[in-house]
N, C-alpha and C positions, 0 to 999 in steps of 0.2 A: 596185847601181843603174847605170844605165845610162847615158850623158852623152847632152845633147841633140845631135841631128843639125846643128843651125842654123850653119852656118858662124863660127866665133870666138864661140859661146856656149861660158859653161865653168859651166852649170847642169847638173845630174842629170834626168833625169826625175822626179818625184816620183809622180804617178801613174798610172793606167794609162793609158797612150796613143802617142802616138812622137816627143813633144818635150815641154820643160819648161813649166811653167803661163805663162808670161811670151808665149813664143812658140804657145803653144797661143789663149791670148787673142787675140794680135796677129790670127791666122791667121784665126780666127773672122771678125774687123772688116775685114779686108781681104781674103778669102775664098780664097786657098789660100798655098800654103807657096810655089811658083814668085813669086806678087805678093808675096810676103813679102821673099821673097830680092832681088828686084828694086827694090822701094821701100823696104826696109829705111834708117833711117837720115833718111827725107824727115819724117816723125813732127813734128820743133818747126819745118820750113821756111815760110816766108811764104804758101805755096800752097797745104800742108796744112793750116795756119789757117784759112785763109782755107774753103776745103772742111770743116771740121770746123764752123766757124761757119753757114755758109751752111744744112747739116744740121740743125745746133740751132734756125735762128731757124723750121724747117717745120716741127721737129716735139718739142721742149723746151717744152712749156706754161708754163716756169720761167724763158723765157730772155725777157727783159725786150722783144726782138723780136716775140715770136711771135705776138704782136694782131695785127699788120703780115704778117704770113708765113701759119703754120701755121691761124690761126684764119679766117683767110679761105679756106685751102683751095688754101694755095702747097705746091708738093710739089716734091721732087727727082726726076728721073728714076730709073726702074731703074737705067738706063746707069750711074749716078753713085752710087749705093748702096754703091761700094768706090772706094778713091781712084785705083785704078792709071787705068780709062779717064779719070777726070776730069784728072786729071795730063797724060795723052796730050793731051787737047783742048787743056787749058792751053796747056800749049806749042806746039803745032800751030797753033792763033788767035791769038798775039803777045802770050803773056799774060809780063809784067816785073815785077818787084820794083815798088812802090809802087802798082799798080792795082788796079783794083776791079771786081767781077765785076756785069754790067746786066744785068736783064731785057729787052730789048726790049719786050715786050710786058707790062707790069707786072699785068696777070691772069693771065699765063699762067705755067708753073710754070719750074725749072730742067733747063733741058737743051740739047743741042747747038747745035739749032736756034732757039732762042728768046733765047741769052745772049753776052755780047761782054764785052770788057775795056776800062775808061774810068781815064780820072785822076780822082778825086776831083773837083776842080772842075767837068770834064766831067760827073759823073753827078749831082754841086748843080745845075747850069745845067740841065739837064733834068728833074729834078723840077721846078724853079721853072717852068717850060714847062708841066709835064704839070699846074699848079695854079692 
């Protein structure tokens, strides 16, 4: 057997391929081994939450959101379909520990141009606005 390639894995390969089932998965979900190695590690962070959720509530028929989201026809962008760009953004628009990701435009779907970072209360106060 063969050890996986992934920097401080101490897995084997188990089957045919060029890293262990673990990192093979990962790679998949976040589409190559470079964004691997890169965001390795951000997996339980408040912002991969937060992006892991945002996913669910467009497109998890099971996620208690998704009346709200998915069933109306709220989508994430391409761009956002792996976490490394959405991360970029995060950071790059002043996204902090305790905020919350807006639609601007609350028909239109998630993506760069359409989404900002609010406090909590901030994104309450605007519902109540928008009702």
């Amino acid at each position: 057997m063969k050890p996986c390639p992934v920097e401080n894995c101490i897995k084997n390969i188990v089957r045919r391929g060029s890293m262990c089932s673990m990192h093979y998965n990962r790679v998949y979900r976040h589409g190559s081994l470079d964004d691997l190695r890169d965001y390795h590690g951000l997996s339980g962070t408040e912002l991969h939450r937060k992006w892991a959720a945002m996913k669910r509530r467009c497109y998890n028929p099971n996620t208690r959101q998704y009346k709200w989201y998915g069933r109306k026809g709220i989508e994430v962008c391409e761009e956002w379909q792996t976490f490394k760009p959405f991360h970029v953004w995060a950071i790059s628009s002043g996204w902090k520990p305790g905020l919350t990701i807006d639609r601007i435009d609350n028909d239109g779907n998630y993506c760069p141009e359409n989404c900002q970072w609010l406090t909590l209360s901030e994104n309450v106060s605007k519902m109540r606005k928008e009702l």
